[in-house]
ZAVEXKE-244470 format. One line per field, with one value per atom (N, C-alpha, C): x negated, y negated, z negated; residue number from 1; atom name. Coordinates in nm, 3 decimals. Atoms other than C-alpha are relative to their C-alpha. Layout:
N
east: c(X, ...)
north: c(Y, ...)
up: c(Z, ...)
i: c(NUM, ...)
at: c(CA, ...)
***
This chain:
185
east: c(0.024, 0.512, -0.105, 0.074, 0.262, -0.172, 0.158, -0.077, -0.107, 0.140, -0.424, -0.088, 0.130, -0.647, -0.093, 0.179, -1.030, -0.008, 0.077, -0.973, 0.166, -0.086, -0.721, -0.018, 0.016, -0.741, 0.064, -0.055, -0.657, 0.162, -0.149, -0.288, 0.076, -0.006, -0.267, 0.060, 0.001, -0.343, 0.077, -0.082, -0.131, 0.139, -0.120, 0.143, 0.031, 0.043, 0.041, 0.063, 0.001, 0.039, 0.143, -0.125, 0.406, 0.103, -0.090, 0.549, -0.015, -0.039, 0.732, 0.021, -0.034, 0.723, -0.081, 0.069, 0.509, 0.024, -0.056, 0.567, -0.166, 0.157, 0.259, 0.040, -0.016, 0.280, -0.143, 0.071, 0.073, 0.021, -0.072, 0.064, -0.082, 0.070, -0.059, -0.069, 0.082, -0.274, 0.088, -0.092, 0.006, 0.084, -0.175, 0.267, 0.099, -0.126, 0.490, -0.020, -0.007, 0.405, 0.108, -0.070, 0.606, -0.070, 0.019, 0.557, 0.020, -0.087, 0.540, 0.021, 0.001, 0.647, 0.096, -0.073, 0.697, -0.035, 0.033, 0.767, -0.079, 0.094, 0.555, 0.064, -0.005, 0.638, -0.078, 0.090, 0.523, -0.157, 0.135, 0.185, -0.088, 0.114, -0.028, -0.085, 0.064, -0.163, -0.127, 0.166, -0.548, -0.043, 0.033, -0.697, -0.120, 0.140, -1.099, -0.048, 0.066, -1.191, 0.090, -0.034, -1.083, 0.036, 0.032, -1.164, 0.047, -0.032, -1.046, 0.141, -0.084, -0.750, 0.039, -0.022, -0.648, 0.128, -0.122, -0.332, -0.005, 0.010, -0.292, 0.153, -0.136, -0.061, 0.080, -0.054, 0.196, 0.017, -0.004, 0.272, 0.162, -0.156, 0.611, 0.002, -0.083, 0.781, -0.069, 0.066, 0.583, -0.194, 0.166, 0.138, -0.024, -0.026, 0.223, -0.194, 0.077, -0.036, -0.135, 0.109, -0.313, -0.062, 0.039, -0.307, -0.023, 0.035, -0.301, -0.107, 0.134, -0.600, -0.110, 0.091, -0.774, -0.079, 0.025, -0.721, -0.086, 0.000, -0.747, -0.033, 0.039, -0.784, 0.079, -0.114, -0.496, 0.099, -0.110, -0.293, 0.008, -0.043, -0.049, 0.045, -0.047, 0.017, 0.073, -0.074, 0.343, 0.068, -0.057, 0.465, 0.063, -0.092, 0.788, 0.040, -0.069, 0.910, 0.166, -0.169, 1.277, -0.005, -0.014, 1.254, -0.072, 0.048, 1.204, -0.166, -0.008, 0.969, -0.012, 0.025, 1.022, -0.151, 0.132, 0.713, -0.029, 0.039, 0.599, -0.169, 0.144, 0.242, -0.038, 0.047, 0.068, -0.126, 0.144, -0.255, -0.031, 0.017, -0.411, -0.151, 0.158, -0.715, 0.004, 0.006, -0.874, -0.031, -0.007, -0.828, -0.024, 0.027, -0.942, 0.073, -0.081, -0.806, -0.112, 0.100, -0.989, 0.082, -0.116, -0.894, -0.093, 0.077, -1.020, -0.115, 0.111, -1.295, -0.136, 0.124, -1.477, -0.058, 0.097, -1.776, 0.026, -0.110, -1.566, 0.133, -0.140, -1.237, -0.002, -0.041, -1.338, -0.002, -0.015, -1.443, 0.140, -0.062, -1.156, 0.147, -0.118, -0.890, 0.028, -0.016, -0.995, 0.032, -0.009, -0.856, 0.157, -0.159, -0.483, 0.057, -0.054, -0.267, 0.000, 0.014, -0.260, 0.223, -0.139, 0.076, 0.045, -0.071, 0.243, 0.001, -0.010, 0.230, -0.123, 0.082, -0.087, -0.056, 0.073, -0.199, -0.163, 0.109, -0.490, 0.018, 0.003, -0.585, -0.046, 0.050, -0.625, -0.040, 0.055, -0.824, -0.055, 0.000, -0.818, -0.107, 0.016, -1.052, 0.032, -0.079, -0.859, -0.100, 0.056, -0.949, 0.062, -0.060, -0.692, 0.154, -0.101, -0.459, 0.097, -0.097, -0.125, 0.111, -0.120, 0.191, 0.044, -0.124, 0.496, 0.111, -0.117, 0.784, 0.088, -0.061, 0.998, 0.159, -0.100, 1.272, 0.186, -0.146, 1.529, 0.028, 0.022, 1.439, 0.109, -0.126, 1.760, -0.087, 0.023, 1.739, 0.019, -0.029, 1.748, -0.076, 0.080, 1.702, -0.059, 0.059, 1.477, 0.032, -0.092, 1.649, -0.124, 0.077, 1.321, -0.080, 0.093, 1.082, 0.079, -0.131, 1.297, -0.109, 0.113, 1.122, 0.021, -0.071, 1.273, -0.152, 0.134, 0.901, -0.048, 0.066, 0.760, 0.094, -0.067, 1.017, -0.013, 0.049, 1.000, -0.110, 0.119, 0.631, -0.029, 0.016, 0.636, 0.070, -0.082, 0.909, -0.085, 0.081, 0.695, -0.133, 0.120, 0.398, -0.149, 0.118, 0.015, -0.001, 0.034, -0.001, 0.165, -0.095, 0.349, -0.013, 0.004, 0.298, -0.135, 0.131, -0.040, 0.072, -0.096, 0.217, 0.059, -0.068, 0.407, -0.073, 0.063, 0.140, -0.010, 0.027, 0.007, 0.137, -0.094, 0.313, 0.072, 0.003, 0.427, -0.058, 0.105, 0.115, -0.102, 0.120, -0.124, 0.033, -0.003, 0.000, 0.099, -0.076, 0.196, 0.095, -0.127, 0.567, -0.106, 0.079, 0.295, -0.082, 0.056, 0.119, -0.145, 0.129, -0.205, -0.007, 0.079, -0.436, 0.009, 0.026, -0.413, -0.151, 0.099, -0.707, -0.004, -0.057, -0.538, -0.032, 0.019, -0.601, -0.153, 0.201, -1.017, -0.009, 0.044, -0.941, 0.073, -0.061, -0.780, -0.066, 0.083, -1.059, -0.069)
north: c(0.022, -2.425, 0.096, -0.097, -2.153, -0.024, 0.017, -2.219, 0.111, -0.091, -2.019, -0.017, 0.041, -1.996, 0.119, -0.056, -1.857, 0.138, -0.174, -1.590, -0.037, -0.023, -1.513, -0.091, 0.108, -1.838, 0.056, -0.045, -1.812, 0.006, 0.006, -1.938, 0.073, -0.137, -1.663, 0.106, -0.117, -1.415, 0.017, 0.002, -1.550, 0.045, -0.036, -1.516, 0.182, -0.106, -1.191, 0.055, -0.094, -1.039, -0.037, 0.048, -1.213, 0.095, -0.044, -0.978, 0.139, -0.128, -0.623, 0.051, -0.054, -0.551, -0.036, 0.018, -0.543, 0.088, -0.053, -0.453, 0.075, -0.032, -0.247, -0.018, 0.029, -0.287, 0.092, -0.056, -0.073, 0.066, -0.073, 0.089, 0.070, -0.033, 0.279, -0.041, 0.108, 0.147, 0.037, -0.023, 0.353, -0.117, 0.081, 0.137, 0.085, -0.067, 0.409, 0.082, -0.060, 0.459, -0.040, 0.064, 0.379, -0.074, 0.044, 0.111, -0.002, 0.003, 0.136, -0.071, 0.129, -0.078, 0.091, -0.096, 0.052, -0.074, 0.045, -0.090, 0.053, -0.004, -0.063, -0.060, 0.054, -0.090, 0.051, -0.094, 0.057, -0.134, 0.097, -0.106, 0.071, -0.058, -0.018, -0.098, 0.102, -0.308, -0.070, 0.072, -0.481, -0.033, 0.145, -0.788, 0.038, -0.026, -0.644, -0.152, 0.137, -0.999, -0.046, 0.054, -1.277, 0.055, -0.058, -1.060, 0.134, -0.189, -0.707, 0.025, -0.075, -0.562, 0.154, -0.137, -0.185, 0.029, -0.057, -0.031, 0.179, -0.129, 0.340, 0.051, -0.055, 0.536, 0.112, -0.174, 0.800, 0.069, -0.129, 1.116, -0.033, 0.088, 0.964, 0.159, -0.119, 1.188, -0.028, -0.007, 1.074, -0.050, 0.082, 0.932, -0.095, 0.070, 0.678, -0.103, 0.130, 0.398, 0.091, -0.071, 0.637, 0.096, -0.001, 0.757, -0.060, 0.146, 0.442, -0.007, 0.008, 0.354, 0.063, -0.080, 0.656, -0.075, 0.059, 0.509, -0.068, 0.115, 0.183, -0.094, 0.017, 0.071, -0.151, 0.105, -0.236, 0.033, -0.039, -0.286, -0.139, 0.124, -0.591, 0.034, 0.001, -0.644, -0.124, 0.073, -0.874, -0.011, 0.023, -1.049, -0.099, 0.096, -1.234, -0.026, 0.058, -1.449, 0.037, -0.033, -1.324, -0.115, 0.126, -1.607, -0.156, 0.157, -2.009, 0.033, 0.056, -2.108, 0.090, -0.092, -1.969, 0.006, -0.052, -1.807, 0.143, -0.151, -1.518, -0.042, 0.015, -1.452, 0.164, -0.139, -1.182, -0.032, -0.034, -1.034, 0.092, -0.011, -0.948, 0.078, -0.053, -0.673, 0.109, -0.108, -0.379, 0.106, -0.129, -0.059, 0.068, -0.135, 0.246, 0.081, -0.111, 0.556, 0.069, -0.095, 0.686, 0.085, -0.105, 1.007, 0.074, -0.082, 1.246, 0.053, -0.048, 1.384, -0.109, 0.102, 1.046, -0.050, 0.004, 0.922, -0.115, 0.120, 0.575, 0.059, -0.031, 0.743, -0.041, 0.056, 0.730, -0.112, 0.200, 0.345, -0.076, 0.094, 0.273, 0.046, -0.070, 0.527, -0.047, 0.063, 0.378, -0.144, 0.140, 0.029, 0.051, -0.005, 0.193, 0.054, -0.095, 0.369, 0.109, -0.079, 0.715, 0.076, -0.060, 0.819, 0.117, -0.203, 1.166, -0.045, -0.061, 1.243, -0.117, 0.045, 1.027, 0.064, -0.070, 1.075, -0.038, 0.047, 0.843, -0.158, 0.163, 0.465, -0.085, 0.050, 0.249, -0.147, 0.100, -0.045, -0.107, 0.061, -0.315, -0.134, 0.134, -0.609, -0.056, 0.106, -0.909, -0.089, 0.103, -1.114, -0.130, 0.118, -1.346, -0.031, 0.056, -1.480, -0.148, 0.114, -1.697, 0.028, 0.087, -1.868, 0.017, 0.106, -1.941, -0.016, -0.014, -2.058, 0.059, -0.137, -1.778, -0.092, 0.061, -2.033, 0.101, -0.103, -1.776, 0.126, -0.102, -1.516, 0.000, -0.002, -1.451, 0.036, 0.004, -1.491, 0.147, -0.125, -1.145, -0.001, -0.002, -1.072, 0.168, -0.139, -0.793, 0.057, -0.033, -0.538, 0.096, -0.151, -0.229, 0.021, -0.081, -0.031, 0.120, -0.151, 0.313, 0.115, -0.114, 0.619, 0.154, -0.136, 0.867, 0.011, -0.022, 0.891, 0.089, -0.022, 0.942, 0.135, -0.091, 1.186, 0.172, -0.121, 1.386, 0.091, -0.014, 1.398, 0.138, -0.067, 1.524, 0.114, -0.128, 1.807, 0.107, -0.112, 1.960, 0.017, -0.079, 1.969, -0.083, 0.093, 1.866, 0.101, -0.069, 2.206, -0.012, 0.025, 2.146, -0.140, 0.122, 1.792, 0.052, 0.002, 1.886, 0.109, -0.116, 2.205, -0.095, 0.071, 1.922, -0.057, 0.107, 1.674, 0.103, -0.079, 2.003, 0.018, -0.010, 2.019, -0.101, 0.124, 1.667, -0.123, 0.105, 1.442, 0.019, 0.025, 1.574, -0.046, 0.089, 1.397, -0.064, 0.079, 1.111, 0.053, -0.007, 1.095, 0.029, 0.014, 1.021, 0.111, -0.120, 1.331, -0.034, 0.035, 1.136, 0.059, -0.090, 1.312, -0.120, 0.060, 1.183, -0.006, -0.059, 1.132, 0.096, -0.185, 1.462, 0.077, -0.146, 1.668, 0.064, -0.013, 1.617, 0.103, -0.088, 1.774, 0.131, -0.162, 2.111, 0.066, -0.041, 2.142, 0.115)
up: c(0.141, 0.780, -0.055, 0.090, 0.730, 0.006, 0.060, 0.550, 0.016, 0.021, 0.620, -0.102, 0.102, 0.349, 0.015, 0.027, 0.333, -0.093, 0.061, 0.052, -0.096, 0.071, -0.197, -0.129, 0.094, -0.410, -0.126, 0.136, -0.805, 0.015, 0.022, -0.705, 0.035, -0.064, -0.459, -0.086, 0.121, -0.713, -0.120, 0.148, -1.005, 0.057, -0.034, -0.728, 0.030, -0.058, -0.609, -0.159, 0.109, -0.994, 0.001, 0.050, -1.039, 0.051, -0.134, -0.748, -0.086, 0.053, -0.887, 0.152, -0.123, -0.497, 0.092, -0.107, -0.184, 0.130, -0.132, 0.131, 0.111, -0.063, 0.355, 0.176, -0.117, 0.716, 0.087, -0.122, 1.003, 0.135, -0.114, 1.338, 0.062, -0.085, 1.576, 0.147, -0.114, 1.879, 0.105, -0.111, 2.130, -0.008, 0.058, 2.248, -0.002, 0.015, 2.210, -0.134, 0.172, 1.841, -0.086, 0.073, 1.555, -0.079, 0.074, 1.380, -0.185, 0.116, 0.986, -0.106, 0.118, 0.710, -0.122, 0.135, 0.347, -0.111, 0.114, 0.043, -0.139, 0.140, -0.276, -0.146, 0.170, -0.660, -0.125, 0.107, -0.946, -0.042, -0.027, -1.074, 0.040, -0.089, -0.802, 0.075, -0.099, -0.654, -0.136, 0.097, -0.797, 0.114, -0.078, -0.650, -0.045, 0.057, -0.631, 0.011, -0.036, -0.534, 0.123, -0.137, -0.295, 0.076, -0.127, -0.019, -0.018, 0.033, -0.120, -0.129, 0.085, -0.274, 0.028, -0.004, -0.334, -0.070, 0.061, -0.395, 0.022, 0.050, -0.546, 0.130, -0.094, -0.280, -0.098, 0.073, -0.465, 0.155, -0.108, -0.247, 0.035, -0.097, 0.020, 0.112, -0.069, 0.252, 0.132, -0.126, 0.532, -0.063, -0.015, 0.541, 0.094, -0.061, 0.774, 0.027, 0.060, 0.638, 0.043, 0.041, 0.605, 0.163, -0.126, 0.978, 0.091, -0.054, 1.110, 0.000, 0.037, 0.904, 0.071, -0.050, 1.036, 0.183, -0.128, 1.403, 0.063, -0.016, 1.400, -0.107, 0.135, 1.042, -0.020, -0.017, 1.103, -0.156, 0.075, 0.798, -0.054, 0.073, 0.659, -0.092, 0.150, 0.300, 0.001, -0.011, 0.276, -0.178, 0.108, -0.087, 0.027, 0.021, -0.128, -0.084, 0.128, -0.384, 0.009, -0.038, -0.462, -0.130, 0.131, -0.760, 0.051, -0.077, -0.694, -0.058, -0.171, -0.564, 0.108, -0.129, -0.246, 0.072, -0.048, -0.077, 0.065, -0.110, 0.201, -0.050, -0.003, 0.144, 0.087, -0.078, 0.423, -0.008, -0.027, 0.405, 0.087, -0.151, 0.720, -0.021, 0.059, 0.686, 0.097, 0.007, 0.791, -0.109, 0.131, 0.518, 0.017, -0.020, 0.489, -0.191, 0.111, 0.256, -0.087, 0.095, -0.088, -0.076, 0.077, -0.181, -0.111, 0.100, -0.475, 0.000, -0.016, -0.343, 0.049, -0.049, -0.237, -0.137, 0.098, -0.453, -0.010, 0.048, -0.485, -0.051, 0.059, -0.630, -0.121, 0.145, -1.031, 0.019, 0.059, -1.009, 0.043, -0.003, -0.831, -0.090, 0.036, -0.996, -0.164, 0.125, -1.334, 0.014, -0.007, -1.256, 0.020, 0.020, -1.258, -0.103, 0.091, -1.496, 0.075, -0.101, -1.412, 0.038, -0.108, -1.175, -0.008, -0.063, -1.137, 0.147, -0.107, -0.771, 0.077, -0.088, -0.656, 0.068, -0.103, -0.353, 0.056, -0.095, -0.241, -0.041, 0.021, -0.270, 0.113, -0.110, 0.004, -0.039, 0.042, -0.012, 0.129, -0.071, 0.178, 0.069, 0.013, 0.324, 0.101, -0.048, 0.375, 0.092, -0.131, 0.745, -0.068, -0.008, 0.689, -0.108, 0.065, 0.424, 0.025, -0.044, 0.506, -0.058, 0.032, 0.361, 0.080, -0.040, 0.486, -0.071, 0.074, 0.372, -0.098, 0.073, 0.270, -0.077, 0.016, 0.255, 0.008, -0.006, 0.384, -0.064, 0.088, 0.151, -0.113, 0.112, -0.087, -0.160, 0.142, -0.489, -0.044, 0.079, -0.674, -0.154, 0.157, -1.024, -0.019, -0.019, -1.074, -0.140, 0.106, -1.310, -0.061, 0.063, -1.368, 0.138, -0.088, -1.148, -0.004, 0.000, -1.048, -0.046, 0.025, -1.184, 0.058, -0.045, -0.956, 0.092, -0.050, -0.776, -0.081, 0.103, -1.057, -0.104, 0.117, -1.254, 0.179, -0.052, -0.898, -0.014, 0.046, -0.919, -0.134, 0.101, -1.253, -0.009, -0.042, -1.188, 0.095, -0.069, -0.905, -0.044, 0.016, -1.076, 0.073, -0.078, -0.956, 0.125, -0.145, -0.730, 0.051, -0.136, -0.602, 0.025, -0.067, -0.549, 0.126, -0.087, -0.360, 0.134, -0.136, -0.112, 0.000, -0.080, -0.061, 0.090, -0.120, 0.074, 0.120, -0.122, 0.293, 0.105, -0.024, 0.430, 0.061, -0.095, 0.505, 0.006, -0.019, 0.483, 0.046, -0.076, 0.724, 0.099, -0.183, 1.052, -0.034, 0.037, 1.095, 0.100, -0.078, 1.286, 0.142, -0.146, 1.629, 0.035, 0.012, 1.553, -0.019, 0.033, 1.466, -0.203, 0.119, 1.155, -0.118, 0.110, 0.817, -0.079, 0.120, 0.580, -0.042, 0.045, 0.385, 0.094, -0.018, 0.644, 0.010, -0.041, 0.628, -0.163, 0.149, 0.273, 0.059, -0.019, 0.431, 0.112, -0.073, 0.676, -0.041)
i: c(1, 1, 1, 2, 2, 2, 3, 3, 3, 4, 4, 4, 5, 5, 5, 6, 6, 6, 7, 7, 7, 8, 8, 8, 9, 9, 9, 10, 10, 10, 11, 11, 11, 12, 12, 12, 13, 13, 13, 14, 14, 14, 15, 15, 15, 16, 16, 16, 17, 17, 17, 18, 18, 18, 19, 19, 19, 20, 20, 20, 21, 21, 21, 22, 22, 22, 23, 23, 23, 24, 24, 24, 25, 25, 25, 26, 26, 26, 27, 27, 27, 28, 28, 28, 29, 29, 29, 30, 30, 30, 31, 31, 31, 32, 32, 32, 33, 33, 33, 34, 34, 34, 35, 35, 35, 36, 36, 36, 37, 37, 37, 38, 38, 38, 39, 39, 39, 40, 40, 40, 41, 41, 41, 42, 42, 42, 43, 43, 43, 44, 44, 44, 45, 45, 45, 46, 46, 46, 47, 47, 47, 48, 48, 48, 49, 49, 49, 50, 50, 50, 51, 51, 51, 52, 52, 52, 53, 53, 53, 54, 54, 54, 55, 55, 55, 56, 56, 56, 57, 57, 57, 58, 58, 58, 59, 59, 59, 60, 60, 60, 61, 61, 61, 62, 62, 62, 63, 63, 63, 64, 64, 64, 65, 65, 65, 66, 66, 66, 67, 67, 67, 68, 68, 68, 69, 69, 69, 70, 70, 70, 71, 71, 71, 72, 72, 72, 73, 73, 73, 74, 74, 74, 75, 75, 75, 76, 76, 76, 77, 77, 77, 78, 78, 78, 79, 79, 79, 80, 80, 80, 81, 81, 81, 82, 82, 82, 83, 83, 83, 84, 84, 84, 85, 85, 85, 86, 86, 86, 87, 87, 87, 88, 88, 88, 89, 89, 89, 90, 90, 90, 91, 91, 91, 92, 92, 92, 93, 93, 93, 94, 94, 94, 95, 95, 95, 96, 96, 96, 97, 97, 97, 98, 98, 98, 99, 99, 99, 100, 100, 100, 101, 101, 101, 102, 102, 102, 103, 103, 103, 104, 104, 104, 105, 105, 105, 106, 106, 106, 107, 107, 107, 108, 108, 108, 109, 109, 109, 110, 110, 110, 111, 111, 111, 112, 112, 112, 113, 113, 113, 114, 114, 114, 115, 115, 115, 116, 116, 116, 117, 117, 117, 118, 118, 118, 119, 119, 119, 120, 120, 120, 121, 121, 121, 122, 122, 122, 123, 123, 123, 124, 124, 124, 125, 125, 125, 126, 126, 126, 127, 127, 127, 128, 128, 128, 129, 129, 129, 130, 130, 130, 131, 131, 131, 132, 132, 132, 133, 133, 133, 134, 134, 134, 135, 135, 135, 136, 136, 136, 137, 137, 137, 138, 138, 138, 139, 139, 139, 140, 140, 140, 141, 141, 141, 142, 142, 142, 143, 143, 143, 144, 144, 144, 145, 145, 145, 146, 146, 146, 147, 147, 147, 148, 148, 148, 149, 149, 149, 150, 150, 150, 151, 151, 151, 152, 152, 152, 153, 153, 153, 154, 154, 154, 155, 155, 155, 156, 156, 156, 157, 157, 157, 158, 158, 158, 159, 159, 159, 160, 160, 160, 161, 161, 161, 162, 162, 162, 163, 163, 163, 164, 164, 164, 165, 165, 165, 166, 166, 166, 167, 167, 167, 168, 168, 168, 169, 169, 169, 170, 170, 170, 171, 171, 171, 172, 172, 172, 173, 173, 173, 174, 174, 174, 175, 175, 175, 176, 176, 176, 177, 177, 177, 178, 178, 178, 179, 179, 179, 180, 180, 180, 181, 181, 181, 182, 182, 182, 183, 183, 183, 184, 184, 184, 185, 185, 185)
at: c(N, CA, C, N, CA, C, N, CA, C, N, CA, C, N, CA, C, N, CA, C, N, CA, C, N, CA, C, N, CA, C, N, CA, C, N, CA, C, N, CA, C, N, CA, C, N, CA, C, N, CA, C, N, CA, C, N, CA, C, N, CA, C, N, CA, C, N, CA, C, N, CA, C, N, CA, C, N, CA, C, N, CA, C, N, CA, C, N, CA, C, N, CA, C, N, CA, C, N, CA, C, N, CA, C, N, CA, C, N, CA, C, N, CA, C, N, CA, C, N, CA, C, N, CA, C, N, CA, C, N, CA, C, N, CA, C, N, CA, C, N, CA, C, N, CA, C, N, CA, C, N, CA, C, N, CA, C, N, CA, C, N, CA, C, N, CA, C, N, CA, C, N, CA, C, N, CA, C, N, CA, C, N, CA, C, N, CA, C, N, CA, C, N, CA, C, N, CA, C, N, CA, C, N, CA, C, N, CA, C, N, CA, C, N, CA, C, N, CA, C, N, CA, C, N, CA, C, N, CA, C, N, CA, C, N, CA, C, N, CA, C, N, CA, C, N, CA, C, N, CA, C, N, CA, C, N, CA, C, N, CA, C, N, CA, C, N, CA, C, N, CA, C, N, CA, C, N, CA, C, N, CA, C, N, CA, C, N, CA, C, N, CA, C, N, CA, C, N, CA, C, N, CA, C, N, CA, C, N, CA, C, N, CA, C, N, CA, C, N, CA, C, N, CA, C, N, CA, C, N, CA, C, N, CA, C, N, CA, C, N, CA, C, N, CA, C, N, CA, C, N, CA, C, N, CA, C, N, CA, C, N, CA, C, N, CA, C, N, CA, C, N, CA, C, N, CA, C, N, CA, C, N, CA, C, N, CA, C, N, CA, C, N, CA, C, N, CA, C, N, CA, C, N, CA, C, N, CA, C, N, CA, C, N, CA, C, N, CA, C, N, CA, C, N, CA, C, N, CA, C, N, CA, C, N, CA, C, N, CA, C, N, CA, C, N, CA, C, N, CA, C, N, CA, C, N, CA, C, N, CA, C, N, CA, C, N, CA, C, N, CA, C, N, CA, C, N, CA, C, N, CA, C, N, CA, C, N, CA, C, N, CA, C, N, CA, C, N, CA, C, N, CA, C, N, CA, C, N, CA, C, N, CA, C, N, CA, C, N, CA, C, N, CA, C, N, CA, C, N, CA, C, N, CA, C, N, CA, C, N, CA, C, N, CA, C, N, CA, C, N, CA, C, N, CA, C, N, CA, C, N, CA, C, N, CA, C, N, CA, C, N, CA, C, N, CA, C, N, CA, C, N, CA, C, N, CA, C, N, CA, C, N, CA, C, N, CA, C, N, CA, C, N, CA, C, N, CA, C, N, CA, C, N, CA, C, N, CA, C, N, CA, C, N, CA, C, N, CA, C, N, CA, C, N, CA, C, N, CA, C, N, CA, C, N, CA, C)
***
């Protein structure tokens, strides 16, 4: 049952904005890496075109996504309808990581609200967009966005959010280099 399409069509996108959730998906090229998959909320996600979307990373207990990238530059973006009509939509790209000090950060940092504990924006272009079903996907009613990210964030501060990243966002679980650590060079 699952549809390929060419670029991120308008219907795509109307579905895409509808979603209070996304899912990221990457890995490492070992086969004895871990694979990682992490959900996303908050409004962080922007559709640059068809072909490109970017989502704002906050600062997570691991950099998973962002060492990958470095690798291999492999990353899936997964949206499910938890409301009729049912629908899986994956986007299939290679990404790379923009962090504060790159000469793309303002254009793209002004296209979000601004976050307590951001870390970096990764931006994606999409190979391949596909459907499926998403028939078995259970109904939920979505109650809020949680602000315990965000109320941490703001408790530690910009320089303790930034001793945290040093701390646990320069290497991933595999011991491969994050983006972050080209800024502690």
């Amino acid at each position: 049952m699952a549809k390929v399409f060419d670029c991120i069509t308008q219907q795509l996108q109307d579905f895409i904005a509808a979603q209070k959730l996304f899912f990221v998906a990457s890995a490492p090229l070992s086969p004895d890496g871990h694979v990682n998959l992490s959900p996303k909320g908050l409004d962080c996600l922007r559709l640059l075109s068809p072909h490109q979307v970017a989502y704002l990373d906050l600062t997570g207990s691991g950099n998973e996504t962002s060492a990958h990238l470095e690798e291999n530059g492999r990353i899936t973006l997964m949206f499910c309808a938890f409301e009729e009509p049912p629908c899986i939509l994956r986007l299939y790209g290679r990404g790379k990581t923009i962090l504060p000090n790159s000469p793309d950060w303002n254009s793209l940092y002004s296209l979000f609200p601004p976050i307590p504990g951001t870390r970096q924006i990764i931006v994606i272009d999409v190979e391949r967009v596909q459907t499926s079903c998403g028939f078995g996907v259970p109904l939920y009613e979505y109650q809020g966005q949680r602000q315990t990210l965000v109320n941490w964030a703001q408790k530690k501060g910009e320089e303790g959010v930034k001793d945290y990243q040093k701390q646990k966002n320069l290497v991933s679980i595999d011991g491969l280099a994050t983006s972050l650590s080209k800024l502690n060079d």
